[in-house]
N, C-alpha and C positions, 0 to 999 in steps of 0.2 A: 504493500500500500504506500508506495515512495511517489507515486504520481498524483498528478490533479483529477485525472476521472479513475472510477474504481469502478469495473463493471460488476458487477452481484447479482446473483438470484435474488428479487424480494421476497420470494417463500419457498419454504420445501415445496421440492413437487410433490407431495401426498395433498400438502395443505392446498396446493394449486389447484387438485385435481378435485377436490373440496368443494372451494371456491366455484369453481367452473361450473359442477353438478347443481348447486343448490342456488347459486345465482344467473345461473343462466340465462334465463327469463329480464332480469333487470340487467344483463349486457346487452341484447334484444331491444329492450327498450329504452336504455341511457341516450343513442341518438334524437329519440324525441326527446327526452328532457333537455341536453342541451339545445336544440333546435328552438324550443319553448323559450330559456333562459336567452340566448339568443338573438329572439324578435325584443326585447326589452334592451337591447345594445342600439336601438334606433336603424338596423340592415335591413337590405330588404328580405323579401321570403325565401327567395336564393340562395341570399349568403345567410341566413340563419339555419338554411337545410344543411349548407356546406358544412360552417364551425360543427354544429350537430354530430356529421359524422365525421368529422376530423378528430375533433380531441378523443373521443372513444378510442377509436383505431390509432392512433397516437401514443394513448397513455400507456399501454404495455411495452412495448419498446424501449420509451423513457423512461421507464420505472427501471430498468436492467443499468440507468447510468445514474451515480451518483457525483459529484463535482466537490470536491474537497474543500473545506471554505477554513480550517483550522485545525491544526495538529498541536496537541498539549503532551508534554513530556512530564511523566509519571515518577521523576527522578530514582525509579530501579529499573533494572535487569534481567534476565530470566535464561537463562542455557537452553537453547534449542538444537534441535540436528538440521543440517542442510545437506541434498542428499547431492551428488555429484557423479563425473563418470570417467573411467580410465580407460584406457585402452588396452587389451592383453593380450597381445598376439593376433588383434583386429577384434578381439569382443567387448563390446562394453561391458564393463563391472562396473554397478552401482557402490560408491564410496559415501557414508554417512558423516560428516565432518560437523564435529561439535562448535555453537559460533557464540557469541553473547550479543543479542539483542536489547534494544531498548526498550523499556514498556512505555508504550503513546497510546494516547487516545485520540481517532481521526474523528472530528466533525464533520459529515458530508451533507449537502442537499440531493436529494431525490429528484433526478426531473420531472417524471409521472408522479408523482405521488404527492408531490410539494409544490414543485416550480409551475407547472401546468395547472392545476387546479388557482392556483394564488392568484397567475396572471388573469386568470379567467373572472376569478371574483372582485378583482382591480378594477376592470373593464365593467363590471355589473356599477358595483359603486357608484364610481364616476360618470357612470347612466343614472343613479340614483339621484345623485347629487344636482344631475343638470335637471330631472324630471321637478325635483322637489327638495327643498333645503332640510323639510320636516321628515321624510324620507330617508333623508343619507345619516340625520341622527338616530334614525329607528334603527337601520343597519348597523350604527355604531354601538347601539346600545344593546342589538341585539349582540354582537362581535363580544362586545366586551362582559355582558353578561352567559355566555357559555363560556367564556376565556378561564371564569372563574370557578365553573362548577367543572369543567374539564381538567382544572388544575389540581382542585380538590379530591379527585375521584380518578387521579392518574397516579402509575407506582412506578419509582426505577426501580428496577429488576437488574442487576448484574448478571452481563452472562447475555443477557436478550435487549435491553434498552427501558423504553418508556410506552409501558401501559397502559394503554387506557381501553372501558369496555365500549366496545364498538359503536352502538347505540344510542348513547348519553349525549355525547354535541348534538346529533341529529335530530332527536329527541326535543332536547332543551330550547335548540334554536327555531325550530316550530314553534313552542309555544310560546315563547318571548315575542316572534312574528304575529304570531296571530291575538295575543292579549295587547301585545303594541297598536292593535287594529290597524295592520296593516292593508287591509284589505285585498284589492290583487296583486298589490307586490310583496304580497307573503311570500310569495314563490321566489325571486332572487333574495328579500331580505333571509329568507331562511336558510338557501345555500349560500350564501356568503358568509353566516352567523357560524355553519355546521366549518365551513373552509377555514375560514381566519379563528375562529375560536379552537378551535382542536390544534393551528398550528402555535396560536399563541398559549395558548394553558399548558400543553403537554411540551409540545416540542421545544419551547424557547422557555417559559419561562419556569416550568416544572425542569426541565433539563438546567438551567442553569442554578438552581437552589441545590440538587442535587450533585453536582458534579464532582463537588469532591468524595460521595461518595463512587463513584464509579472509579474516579484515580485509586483508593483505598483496594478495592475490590474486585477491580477488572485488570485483564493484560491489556495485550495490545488488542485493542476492541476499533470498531468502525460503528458509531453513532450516527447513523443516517435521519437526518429530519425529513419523515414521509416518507422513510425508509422501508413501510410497508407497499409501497408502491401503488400498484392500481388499484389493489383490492382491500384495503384496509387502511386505517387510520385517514387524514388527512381528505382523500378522496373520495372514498365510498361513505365520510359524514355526511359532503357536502350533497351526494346522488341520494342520499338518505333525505336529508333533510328537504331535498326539494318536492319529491316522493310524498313526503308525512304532509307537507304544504297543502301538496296539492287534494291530498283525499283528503284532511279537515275542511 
């Protein structure tokens, strides 16, 4: 992990093949909801069919690339093997050579999972903001009120990162939408509330209260923000939340 991009699986493939089975239905359907979210960016029907299916088909790809944004040195060490290869008479023999590593902690962004999602509820906002002043505080107030209950109801976990149950932003930010009487822009204020609330509670500011302990308790780890990629945290709050939107 010495470079700026880190390609990674965001999940086992067991839990992939999970994912796939049980959501399938809402991968099917995520191009209308973005398409929906979308026509409130002020486009026309075209390009809101396009975005639609663009970020869908998009975000698994850039969920596999993470973009390093900070490397924290753990001030120990740890004795690993690095395996290597000799030649013997033209055959390679694998050689195990003892090395000393340093324990870091890498900071990564997620581009499917974080980066895509974020830019997406940027562009909502800032449609908020110009539709109605009273609007873009609802969205802020809905942001910042799941910011808090996601921070509260998030765990570091060494070893795996920052938990949180999958449900609760997307959850929360409906109904802060809809008791904010939002009326029909419940529907982006609620994914933007489920996007920017999950990354700011858990990922940024739950990860930074916690971070010493991960130095304490982790090696060398790779903290990915929205490092679940397509299918969890970050993204599937905000496809949650526009979803719970819409059927209240």
């Amino acid at each position: 992990m010495n470079g700026r991009i880190v390609i990674s699986i965001p999940i086992h493939p067991l839990m992939f093949a999970l994912y796939g089975f049980l959501l399938f239905p809402l991968f099917l359907y995520s191009p209308v909801i973005f398409a929906s979210l979308s026509s409130y960016l002020g486009v026309s029907r075209a390009a809101a069919v396009l975005i639609g299916m663009a970020i869908p088909t998009l975000s698994f790809p850039l969920s596999l690339i993470n973009v390093v944004v900070k490397r924290i040195e753990t001030g120990a060490s740890i004795f690993t093997f690095e395996s290597k290869y000799i030649n013997y008479f033209g055959i390679p023999i694998p050689v195990f050579v003892p090395i000393l590593q340093k324990r870091e902690i890498v900071i990564a962004v997620n581009l499917g999972g974080a980066v895509l999602p974020v830019l997406f509820s940027s562009l909502l906002l800032i449609a908020l903001g110009r539709a109605s002043q009273a609007l873009f505080f609802k969205a802020f107030a809905d942001i910042a009120f799941t910011a808090i209950v996601t921070f509260f109801t998030s765990r570091a976990v060494p070893g795996v990162g920052i938990v949180t149950p999958s449900l609760v932003p997307p959850i929360v930010s409906t109904l802060v939408a809809i008791l904010l009487g939002a009326g029909h822009y419940a529907f982006p204020i609620a994914y933007t509330g489920g996007v920017m609330g999950s990354l700011l509670g858990a990922d940024v500011v739950r990860l930074a209260k916690d971070l010493d302990k991960f130095k304490r308790e982790l090696g060398s780890a790779l903290l990915s923000i929205g490092g679940a990629g397509t299918f969890d945290g970050i993204f599937l709050s905000g496809i949650f939340a526009a979803i719970f939107s819409a059927i209240l």
